[in-house]
LODOFI-599674 format. One record per residue: x, y, z of N, C-alpha, C, CB in turn; residue in one letter. Coordinates in steps of 0.001 Angstrom, whole numbers, plus 500000, padded with zeros to 6 digits. Glycine has a CB too. Example, Ala and Ser with C-alpha at 12.3 -4.5 7.8 and 13.67 -1.06 7.14 Angstrom:
2
513190494310507800512300495500507800513200496700507800511308495527509046A;512850497750507080513670498940507140512900500030507870514084499402505725S;
This chain:
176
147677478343277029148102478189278406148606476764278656146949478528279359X;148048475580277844148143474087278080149975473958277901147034473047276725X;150292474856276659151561474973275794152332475089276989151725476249274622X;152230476284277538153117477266278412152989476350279918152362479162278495X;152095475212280332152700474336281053153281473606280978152385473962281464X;153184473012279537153881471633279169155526472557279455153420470820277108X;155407473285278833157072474021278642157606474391279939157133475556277703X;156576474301281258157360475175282319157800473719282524156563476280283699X;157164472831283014157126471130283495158615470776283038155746469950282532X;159159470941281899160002470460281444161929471372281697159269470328280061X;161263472136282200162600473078283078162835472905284338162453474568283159X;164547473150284585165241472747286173165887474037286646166591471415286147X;165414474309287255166160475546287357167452474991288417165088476932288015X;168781475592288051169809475052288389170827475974289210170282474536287264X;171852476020289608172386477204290543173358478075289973173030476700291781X;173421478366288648173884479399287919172911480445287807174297478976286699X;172062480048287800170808480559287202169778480512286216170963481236287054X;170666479337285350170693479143284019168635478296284582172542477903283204X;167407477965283441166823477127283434166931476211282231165850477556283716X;167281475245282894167759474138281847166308473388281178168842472842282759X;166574473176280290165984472588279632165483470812279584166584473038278847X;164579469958280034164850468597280207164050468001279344164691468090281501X;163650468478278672162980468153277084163908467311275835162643469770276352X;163351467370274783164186467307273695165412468029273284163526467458272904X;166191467792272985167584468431272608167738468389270835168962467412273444X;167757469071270332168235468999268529169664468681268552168068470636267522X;169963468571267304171499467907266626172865469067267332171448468074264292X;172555469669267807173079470974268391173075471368269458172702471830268023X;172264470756269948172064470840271583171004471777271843173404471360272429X;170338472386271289169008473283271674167882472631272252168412473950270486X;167488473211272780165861472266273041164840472622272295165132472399274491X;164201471402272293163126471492271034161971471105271974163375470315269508X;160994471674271292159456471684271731158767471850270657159004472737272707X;157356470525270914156505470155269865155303471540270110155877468341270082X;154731472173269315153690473207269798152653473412268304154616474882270379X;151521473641268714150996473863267191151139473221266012151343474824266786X;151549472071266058152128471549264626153464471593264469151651472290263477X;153992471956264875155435471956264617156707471875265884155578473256263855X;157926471825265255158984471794266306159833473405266495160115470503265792X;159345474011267566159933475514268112161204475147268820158843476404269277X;162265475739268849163563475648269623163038476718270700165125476069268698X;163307475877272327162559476417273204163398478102273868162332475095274340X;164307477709273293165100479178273917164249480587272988167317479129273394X;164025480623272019162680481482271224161893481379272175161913480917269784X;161257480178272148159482480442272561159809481072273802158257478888272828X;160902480872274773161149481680276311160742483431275562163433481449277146X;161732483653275005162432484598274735160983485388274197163785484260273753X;160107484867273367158696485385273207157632485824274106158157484604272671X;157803484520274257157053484322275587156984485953277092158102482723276250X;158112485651277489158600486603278451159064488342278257159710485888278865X;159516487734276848160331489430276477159496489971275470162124489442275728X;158902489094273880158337489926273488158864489471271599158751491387274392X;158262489611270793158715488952269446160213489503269003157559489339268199X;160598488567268578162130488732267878162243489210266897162839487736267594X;162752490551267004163215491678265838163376490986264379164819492409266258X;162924491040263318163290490482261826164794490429261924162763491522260448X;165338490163261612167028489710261337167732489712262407167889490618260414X;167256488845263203168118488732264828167740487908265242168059489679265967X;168427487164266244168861485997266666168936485995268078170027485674266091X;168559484641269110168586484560270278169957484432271182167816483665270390X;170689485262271538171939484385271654172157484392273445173448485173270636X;172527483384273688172410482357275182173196483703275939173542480309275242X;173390484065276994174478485160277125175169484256278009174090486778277736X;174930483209279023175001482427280130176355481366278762173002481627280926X;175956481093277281176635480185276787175950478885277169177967480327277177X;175031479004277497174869476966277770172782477080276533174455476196281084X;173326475821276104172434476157275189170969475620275245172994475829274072X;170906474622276381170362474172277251168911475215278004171564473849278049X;169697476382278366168805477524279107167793478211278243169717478687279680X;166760478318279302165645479108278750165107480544279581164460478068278673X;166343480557280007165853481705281343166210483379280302167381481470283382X;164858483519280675165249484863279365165539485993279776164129485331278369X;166281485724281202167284487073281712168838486669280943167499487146283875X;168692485454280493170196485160280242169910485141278129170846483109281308X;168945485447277867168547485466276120168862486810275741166786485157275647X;169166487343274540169232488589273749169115488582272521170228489199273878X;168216489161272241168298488968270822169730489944269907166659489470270302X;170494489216269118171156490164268628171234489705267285172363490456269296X;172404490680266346172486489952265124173127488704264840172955490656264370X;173160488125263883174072486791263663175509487236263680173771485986262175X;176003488330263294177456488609263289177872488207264709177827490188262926X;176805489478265460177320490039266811177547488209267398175857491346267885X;176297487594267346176294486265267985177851485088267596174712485569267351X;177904484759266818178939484656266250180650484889266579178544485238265505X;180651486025266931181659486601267546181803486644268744181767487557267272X;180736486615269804180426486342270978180670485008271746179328486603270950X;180721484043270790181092483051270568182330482415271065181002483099269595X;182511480968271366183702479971271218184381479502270021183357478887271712X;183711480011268869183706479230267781185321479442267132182400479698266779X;185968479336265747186743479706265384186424480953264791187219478906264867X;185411481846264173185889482678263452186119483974264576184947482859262184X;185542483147265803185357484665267196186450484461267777183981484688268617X;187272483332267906189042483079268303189575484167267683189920481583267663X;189325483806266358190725484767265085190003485963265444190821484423262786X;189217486535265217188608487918265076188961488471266546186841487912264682X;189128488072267663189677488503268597191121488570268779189199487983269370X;191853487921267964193513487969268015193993489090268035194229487396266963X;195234489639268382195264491054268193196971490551267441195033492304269909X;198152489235267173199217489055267170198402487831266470200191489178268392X;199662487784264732199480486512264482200525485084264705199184486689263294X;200281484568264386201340483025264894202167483005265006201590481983264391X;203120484120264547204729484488264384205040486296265336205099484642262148X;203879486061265994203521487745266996203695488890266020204848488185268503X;203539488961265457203228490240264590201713490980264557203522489806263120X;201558492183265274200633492879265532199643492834264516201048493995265801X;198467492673264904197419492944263691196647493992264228196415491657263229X;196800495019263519196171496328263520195767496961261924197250497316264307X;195190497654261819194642498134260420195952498383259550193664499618260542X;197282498564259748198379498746258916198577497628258233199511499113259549X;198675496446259340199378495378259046198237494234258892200495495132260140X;197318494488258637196023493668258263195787493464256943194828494257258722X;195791492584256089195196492050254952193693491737255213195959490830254525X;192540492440254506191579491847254298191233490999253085190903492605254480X;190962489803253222190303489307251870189045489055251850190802488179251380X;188366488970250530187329488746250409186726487820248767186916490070250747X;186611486254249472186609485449248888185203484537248513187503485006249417X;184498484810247277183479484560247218182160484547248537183805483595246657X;182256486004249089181648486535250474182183485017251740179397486777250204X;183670485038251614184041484576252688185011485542252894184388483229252717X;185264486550253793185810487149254404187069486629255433184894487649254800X;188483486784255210189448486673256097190216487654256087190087485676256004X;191173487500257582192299488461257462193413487665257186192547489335258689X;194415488347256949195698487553257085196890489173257483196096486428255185X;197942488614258369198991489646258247199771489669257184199803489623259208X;199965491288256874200624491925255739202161490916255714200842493838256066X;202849491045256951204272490668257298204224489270256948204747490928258854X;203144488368257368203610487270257125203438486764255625203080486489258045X;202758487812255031202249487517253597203192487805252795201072488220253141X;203924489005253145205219489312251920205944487976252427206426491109252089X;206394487664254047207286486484254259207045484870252900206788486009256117X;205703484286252932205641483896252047205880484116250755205070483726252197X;205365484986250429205328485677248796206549485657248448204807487250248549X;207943486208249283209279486084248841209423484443248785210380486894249887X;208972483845249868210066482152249976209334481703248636209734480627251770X;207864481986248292207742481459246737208322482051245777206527481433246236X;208834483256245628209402483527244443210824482882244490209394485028244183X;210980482749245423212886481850245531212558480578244958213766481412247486X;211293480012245351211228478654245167211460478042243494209807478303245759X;211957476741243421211888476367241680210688476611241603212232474808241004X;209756476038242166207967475820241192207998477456241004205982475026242443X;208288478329241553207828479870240758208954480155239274208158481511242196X;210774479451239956211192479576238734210966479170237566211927479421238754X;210150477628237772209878476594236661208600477192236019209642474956237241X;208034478138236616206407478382236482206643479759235265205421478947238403X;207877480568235751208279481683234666208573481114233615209391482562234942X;209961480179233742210567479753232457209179479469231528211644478298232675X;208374478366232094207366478101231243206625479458230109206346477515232283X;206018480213231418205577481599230518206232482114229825205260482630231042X;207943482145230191208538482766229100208308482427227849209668482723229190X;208619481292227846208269480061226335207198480686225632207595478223226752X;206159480823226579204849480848225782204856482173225535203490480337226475X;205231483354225729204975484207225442205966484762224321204759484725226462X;207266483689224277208135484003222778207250483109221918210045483456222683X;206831482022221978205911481207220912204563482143220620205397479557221607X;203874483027221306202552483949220995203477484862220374201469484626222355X;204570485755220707205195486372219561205412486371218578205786486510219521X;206425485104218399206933484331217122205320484316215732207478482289217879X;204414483256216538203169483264215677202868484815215488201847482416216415X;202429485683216474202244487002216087202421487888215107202597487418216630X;204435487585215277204830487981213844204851487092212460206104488386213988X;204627486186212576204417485264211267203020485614210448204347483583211759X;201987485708211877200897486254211038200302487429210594200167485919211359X;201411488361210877201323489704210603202434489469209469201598490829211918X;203335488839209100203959488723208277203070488120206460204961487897209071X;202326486956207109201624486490206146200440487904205937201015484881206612X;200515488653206452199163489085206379199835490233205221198274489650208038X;201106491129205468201439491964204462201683491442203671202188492709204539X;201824489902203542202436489378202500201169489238201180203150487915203059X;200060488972201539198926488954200937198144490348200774198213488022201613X;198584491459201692198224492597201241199242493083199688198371493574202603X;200473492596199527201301493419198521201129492794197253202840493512198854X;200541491080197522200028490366196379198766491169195917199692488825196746X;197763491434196611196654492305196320196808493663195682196033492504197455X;197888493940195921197689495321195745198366494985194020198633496557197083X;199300494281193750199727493620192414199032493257191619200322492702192442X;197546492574191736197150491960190922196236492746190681196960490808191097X;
């Protein structure tokens, strides 16, 4: 009960609705609270406190956006995706785009998914062939063939030399 005063003492309730936090703040802006031995981010302990323990693989996310608040009409627990996307951040910008930089629709036709050592992006189909052609025009793709060409008449050339030496020492064998 001592806990759960120190923690009310330290809230403002403000005219959004939001209760702000006037405690400690972390590198992130959360509020932090000392309890039991340790440091709890106070938007949890609300969120416990009032609503009830936080589902295994889910997350508190502000619904109000201010990170400050502890008012746990404005808390939800959801997943990290959902939170994430809910978000200001960049990957909840792009993931909401529906037109990329050059307006070309992104819809499941014209969507590239990649998936890059579990980093996940999209890119548009249209603008991807657009590139893909201006590099094949480009010298560095012509200079980049010529090269392979080379190498792949020089892996020939040896190829047949050493298939050459090789009957050549089979017909000695078979002679002697």
């Amino acid at each position: 009960m001592e806990t759960h005063i120190r923690f009310l003492n330290k809230i403002k309730k403000v005219e959004s609705g939001c209760w702000e936090w006037t405690g400690g703040l972390n590198q992130k802006g959360y509020g932090q609270f000392y309890c039991n031995g340790k440091n709890l981010r106070v938007h949890r302990y609300s969120y416990e406190y009032y609503v009830g323990k936080i589902p295994e693989g889910m997350t508190i996310d502000h619904l109000c956006n201010n990170r400050k608040c502890v008012n746990p009409h404005h808390l939800k627990a959801v997943t990290q995706k959902e939170n994430v996307l809910r978000s200001n951040g960049i990957s909840a910008k792009n993931a909401r785009k529906t037109k990329c930089k050059r307006g070309h629709i992104l819809n499941k036709e014209n969507l590239y998914i990649q998936n890059t050592n579990g980093k996940v992006w999209r890119q548009c189909r249209e603008c991807r062939k657009i590139r893909n052609l201006k590099y094949k025009r480009s010298d560095k793709y012509k200079n980049k063939l010529i090269k392979n060409k080379d190498k792949i008449k020089e892996y020939k050339h040896n190829y047949y030399l050493k298939n050459k030496i090789k009957k050549i020492k089979e017909i000695k064998n078979e002679r002697s």
